[in-house]
C-alpha positions, 0 to 999 in steps of 0.5 A, spaced: 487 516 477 483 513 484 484 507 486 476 506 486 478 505 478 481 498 480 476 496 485 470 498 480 474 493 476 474 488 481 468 488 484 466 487 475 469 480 475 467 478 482 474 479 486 477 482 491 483 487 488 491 485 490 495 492 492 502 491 492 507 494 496 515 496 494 520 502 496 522 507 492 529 506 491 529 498 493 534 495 490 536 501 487 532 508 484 531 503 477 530 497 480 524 498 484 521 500 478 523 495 474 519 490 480 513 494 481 513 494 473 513 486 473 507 487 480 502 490 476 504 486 469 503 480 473 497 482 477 496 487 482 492 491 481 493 497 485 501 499 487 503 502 493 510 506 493 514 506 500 517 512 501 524 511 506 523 513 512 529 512 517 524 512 523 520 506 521 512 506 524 509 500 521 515 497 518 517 489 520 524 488 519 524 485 513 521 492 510 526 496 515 531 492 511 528 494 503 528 501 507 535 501 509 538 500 502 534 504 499 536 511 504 543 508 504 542 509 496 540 515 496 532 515 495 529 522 496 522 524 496 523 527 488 525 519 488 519 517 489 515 521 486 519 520 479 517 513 481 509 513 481 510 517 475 513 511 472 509 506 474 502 510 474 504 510 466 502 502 466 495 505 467 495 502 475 493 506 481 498 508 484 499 511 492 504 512 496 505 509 503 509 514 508 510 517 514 507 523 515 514 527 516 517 527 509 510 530 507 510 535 512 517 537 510 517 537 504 510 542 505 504 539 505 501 544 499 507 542 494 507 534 496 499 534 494 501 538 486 507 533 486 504 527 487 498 529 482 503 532 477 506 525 477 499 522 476 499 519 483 492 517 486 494 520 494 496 517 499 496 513 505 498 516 512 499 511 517 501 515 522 496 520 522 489 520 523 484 524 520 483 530 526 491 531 526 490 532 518 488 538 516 491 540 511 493 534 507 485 533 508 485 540 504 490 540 500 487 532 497 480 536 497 483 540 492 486 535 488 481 530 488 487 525 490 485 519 495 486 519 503 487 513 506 487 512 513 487 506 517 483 502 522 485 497 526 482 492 531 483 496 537 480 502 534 473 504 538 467 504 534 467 512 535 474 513 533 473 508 527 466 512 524 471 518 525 476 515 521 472 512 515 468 519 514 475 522 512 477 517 508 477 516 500 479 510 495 479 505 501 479 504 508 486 500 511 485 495 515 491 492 519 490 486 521 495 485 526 497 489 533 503 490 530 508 491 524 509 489 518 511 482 516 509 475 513 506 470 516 504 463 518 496 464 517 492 469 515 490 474 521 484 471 525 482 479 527 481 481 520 474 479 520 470 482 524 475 488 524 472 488 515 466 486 519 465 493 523 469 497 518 463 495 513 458 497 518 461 504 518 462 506 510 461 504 503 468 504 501 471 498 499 475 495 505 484 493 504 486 487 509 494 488 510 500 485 515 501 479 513 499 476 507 504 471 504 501 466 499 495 465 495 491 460 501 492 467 505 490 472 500 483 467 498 481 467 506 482 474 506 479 476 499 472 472 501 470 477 505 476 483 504 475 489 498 483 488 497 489 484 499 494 488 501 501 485 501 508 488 502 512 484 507 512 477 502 515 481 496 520 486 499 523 478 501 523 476 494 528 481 492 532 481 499 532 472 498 534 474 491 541 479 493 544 482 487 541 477 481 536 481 478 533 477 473 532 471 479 528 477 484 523 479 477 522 472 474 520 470 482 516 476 484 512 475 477 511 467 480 509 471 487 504 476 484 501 472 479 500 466 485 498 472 489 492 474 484 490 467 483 489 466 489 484 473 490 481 470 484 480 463 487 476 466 492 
């Protein structure tokens, strides 16, 4: 299912989309499950599953240390994939956040029937553009699945037309120079990058990288498609430590605060 299902649904009630980001295999292989469960129960509307990776490109140190465990636990690619299976079956769009290694070893044609077979949407590659992505552009064509690729502040305007054109389901825009990680205040380069971006393409545009709380997700989702947010949810099991029940019941709290706050804007 593409993600232009959650924002075809959004855009109905007047509202920006709220996209959730977990690891596969964080805390383990069926409590990451459970939590991204509880994300789209709770709120979110479009889910992206993390695959572990131990050479972080985007990520911040809270993720790297979701990441870590989860490799430290064991999670590979068919981990993940069993992990979109389970969480597209709640009905919410779901794509993968990687690396573009795993793929490319894994092979690109086998990940692309995979990921289609496990009802997965596509996937974003933050580490690739669209000219250095010839046959995962293939082999999504093939299967209809979502391409996409990210934007950021210093992107020129030539590389941003190039990047947009190549895209499907929506447009990442970082908000930060930088990685990853939950901040203080909503990100003063988001606007006019969303501004720009929306010049170039009719696609609904994601604003990610350091989004916390529901103040920051209204700012963004008053002139965003998606608020995505990452950093904030990893931390919400991490500060939980090995009380199950305590991390869902306050990630609920976190993505229902979260969807308040792209509703209130």
């Amino acid at each position: 299912m593409s993600v232009s299902v959650a924002f075809e649904k959004a855009r109905a009630d007047d509202r920006a989309a709220l996209v959730g980001y977990l690891p596969a295999g964080f805390p383990d292989a069926e409590g990451s499950i459970d939590a991204l469960q509880v994300m789209v129960e709770a709120g979110c509307d479009v889910i992206e599953v993390g695959l572990p990776y131990s050479d972080p490109v985007m990520d911040g140190p809270t993720v790297q240390a979701a990441v870590q465990q989860a490799l430290e636990g064991g999670s590979r690619t068919t981990d993940v994939l069993r992990t979109v299976e389970a969480v597209a079956a709640t009905g919410a769009p779901t794509v993968v956040m990687t690396a573009w290694n795993p793929v490319e070893r894994y092979g690109v044609e086998r990940f692309a029937a995979a990921l289609d077979d496990a009802g997965g949407a596509g996937l974003i590659t933050p580490d690739i553009t669209p000219d250095e992505a010839g046959p995962w552009l293939e082999a999504a064509d093939a299967r209809d699945l979502d391409k996409i690729f990210l934007v950021a502040p210093s992107s020129t305007p030539e590389r941003l037309a190039m990047t947009v054109a190549s895209c499907r389901g929506f447009v990442y825009a970082t908000a930060v120079m930088g990685v990853t990680g939950a901040r203080s205040s909503a990100p003063t380069l988001a606007g006019p990058l969303v501004e720009r971006t929306r010049a170039a393409t009719d696609l609904p545009i994601g604003v990610g990288l350091g989004i916390s709380n529901a103040d920051q997700a209204a700012e963004v989702a008053a002139y965003a498609d998606a608020v995505i947010v990452g950093s904030a949810f990893v931390r919400t099991l991490l500060d939980a430590g090995t009380d199950r029940r305590a991390g869902l019941d306050a990630l609920r709290a976190l993505t229902e605060d979260l969807a308040r706050g792209v509703r209130r804007a």
